[in-house]
C-alpha positions, 0 to 999 in steps of 0.5 A, a space after each residue: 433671356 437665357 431660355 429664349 437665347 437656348 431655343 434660338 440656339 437649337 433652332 438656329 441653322 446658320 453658322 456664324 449666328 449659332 457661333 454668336 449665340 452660344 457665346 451669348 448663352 455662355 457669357 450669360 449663364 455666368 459659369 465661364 470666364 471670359 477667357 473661357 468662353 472665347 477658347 470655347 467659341 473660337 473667337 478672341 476674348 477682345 471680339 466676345 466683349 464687342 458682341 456683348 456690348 452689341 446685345 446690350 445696346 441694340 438687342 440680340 437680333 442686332 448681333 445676328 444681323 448683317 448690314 453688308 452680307 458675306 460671300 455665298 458659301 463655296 466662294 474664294 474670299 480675297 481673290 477677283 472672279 475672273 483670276 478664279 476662272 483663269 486658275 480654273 483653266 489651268 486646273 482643267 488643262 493639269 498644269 499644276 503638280 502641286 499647290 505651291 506650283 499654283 501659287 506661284 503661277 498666282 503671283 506671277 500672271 495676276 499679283 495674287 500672293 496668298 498663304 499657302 493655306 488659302 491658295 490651297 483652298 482656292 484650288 479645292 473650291 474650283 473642284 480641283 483634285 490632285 490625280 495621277 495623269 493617264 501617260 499619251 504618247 507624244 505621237 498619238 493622233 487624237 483625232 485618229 482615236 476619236 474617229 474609231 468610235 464612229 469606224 468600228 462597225 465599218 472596220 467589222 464589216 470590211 471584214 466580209 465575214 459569211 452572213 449567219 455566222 456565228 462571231 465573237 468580238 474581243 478586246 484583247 491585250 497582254 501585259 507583264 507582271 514580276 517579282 517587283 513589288 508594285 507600290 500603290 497607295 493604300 487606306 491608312 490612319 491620318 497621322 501614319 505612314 505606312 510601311 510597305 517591304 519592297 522585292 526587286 527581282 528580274 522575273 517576269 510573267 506575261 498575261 494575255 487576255 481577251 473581253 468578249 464585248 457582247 457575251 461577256 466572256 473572259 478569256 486568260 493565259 499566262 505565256 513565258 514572253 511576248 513574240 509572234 510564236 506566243 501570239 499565234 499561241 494564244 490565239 489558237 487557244 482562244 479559237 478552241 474555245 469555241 471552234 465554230 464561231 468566228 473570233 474577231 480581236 480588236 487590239 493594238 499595233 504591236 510588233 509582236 502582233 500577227 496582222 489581219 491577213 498573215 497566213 499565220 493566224 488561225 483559222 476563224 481569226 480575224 483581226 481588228 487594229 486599233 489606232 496607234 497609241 491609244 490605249 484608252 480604246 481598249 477596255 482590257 488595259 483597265 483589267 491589267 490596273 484591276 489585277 495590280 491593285 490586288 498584287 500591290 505591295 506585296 512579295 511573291 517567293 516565286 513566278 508561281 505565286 504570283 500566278 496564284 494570287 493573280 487567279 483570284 482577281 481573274 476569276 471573278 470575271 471569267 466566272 461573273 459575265 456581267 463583270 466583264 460587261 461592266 468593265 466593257 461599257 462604252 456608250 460608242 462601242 455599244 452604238 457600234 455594235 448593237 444591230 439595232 442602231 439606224 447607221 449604215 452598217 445596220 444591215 450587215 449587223 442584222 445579217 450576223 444574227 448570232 453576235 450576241 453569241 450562244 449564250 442568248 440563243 435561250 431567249 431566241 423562239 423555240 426552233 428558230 435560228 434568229 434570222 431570215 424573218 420579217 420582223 428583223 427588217 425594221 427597227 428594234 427586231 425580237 433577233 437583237 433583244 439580247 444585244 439590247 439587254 447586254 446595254 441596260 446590263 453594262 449600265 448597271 440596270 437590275 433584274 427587276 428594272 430589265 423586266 419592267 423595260 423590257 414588259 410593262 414599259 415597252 407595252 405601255 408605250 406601244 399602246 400609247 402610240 396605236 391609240 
């Protein structure tokens, strides 16, 4: 029986059944006590004598049957469907900090009072993860955010900007950062908490940068504070970089902010607002978190080094463009500002051939200026291929799978649909 009882064992996949059959396997070898082979098992010495009793009277397939089927797996015992689907609903609208705060709301609304333990697990199997809240202004308007998805490419083309001229789009914000220890929370061992030395000192630095949307430029500069003067500052060190092209920056409404048609502005800047309170719109917010991570809980001496361990981080975009596409990559901004898009600005996006920007001029014919030929007035013209490529880029597409699209597919299909 031993023999059959260790074949079954191996063999077996289901939990509970291998739990009884190890505890058979035990009790049958005779090297255990009874106590023993409960501890080892997991299970109460009084519960090993109920399944042996089982096997000797009705056989081993009897223990490792069940009459009455237990719940499937990843379902909450001891609770009804539809209070799951209520806890579900709060856990989707944030309301609960903690899970005592659950537990709680449990008792209250539907007179479910469990341990602490169970409630907790209740709140894992409803896929519920404890994550700390993006802050939203109590005078947003969602609905304002929502509809400049769908305005960009208008917004762009209000600004009436000559056809054939070169353009960069950026995506520019600021943020400060000092001499106060960021705390963020870090990998450690269970069991330990760690141990981070805090500075508190009122010295302040402020990072302004720009993402370019399309090539995937960056661009930084570290100002003193943030003002009209500092603002035309960096924008006039921004237009230098590149002095032909015309530099469109979509950013918030700060006070500090030149506005579209301030006699103030650079020449070949133009500006883009976006909607108030809405910083989830702005891909270069999420830099500023990137940037954090790498300063946390540390101390800086002074402003300086601060600035040195800052490089660091922003050097890997400045220097890798498919880093910044990465961290640019929204589905509707793309839409927005791809020329090959059927929406009813496509034509003036046709018009502003280099969008894409010198980088891609590489992959345009020899002697040609990308614009002004035949093939650009319908559907996916060779003149946006580089914008085309930047979207499989941002969504993480090889180099191997670009060329594959890019020939054997896209031929593949043409020949499909000439046959």
């Amino acid at each position: 029986m031993a023999a059959s009882i260790d074949e079954r064992y191996a063999s077996e996949g289901d939990g509970w059944r291998k739990r009884r059959l190890l505890a058979i396997k035990l009790a049958a070898k005779g090297q255990y006590r009874s106590e023993e082979v409960a501890e080892l098992c997991g299970i109460s010495r009084s519960r090993l004598f109920v399944w042996l009793q089982c096997v000797r009277k009705k056989g081993l397939e009897a223990l490792l049957r069940r009459d009455k089927p237990g719940p499937r797996q990843g379902t909450c015992r001891g609770v009804k469907p539809e209070v799951i689907a209520a806890l579900t609903e709060k856990l989707r609208a944030g309301e609960f900090a903690s899970a005592q705060q659950a537990r709680r709301w449990l008792k209250k609304e539907h007179g479910v009072e469990r341990p602490y333990g169970s409630v907790w697990q209740w709140l894992k199997k409803s896929n519920g993860v404890l994550r700390v809240p993006r802050p939203s202004h109590s005078k947003k308007k969602p609905e304002a955010a929502e509809a400049f998805k769908s305005e960009l490419a208008g917004k762009l083309e209000a600004l009436e900007i000559k056809a054939g001229s070169r353009v960069k789009v950026w995506f520019m914000d600021e943020a400060r950062f000092g001499l106060h220890t960021e705390l963020r929370r870090v990998w450690t061992l269970r069991g330990l908490r760690p141990v981070v030395t805090r500075q508190i000192r009122y010295e302040w630095d402020y990072l302004y940068g720009a993402l370019s949307a399309v090539g995937g430029e960056a661009h930084f500069a570290h100002l003193p504070g943030v003002s009209l003067e500092w603002d035309r500052s960096y924008l006039e060190d921004l237009a230098a970089s590149d002095p032909e092209a015309i530099h469109v920056l979509v950013r918030d409404q700060a006070g500090f902010h030149l506005r579209e048609g301030d006699p103030r502005l650079p020449e070949r800047v133009r500006i883009v607002d976006l909607p108030p309170y809405s910083p989830e719109l702005n891909p270069c917010e999420q830099m500023w978190d990137i940037v954090k991570d790498d300063t946390c809980n540390q101390v800086f001496a002074n402003v300086a080094a601060l600035r040195d361990r800052m490089r660091d981080t922003l050097q890997r975009y400045w220097a890798d463009a498919p880093s910044v596409l990465r961290l640019i990559g929204r589905d509707w901004l793309m839409v927005q500002l791809n020329a090959s898009q059927k929406t009813p600005q496509s034509s003036y996006f046709k018009e502003m051939v280099s969008l894409a920007s010198a980088r891609w001029e590489q992959l345009w014919p020899p002697g040609s200026s990308g614009g002004g030929r035949p093939e650009s007035d319908s559907g996916l013209s060779w003149t946006n291929w580089p914008l085309f490529t930047v979207g499989m880029v941002q969504r993480g597409h090889s180099d191997e799978t670009i060329r594959q699209i890019l020939g054997g597919n896209v031929l593949r299909v043409l020949r499909a649909n000439s046959a």
